[in-house]
C-alpha positions in Angstrom: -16.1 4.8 12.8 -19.6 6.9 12.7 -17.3 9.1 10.2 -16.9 6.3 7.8 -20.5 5.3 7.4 -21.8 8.5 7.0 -19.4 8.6 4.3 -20.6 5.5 3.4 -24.0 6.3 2.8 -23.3 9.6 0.9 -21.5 6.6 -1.7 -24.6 4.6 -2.0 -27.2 7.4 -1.8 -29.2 7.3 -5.6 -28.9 11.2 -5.6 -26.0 11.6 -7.7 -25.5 9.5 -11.2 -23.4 6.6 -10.8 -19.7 6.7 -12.0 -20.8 3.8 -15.2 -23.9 6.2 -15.9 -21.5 9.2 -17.1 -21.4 9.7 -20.5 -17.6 11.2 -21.0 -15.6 8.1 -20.8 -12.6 10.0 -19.5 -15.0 11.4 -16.5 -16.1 7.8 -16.0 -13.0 6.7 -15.7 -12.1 9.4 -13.0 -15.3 8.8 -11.1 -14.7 5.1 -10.9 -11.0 5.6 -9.8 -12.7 8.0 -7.5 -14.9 5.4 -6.3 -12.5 3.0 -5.6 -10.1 5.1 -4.0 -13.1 6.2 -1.5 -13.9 2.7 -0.5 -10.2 1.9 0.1 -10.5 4.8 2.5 -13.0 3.6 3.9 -11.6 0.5 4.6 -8.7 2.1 6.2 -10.8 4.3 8.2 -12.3 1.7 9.8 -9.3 0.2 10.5 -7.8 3.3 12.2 -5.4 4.1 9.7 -5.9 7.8 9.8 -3.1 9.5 7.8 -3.8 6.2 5.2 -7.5 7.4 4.9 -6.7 10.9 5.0 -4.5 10.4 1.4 -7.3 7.9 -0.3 -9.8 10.8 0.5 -7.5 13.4 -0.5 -6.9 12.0 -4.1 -10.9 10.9 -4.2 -11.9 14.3 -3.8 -9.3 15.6 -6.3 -10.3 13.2 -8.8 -13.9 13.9 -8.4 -12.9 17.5 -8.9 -10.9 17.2 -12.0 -13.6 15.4 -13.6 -16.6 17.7 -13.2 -13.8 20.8 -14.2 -13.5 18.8 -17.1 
């Protein structure tokens, strides 16, 4: 559980621009998925649904990826 707020935080923190503040639309549109998919983790996180969090981070952090390789 302490795993999922820290993670969490790190979503909310203002250090980072936020996924609608991206100009590339395309990026935007990766970072929002990105978003999303990282609070559905969450949720299953916190629900103990490890190998169901495990994924959502997984293609969170792949997304994320793609869209600053971009």
């Amino acid at each position: 559980m302490a795993r999922a707020h820290t993670l969490l935080d790190g979503l909310t923190k203002k250090e980072t621009k936020p996924a609608n503040e991206v100009s590339d639309s395309e990026e935007r549109s990766q970072l929002l998925r990105a978003e999303c998919l990282m609070r559905e983790a969450l949720d299953e996180d916190r629900e103990d649904n490890r190998e169901e969090a495990l994924e959502l981070y997984t293609q969170a952090i792949t997304l994320c990826i793609e869209a600053v390789n971009n």
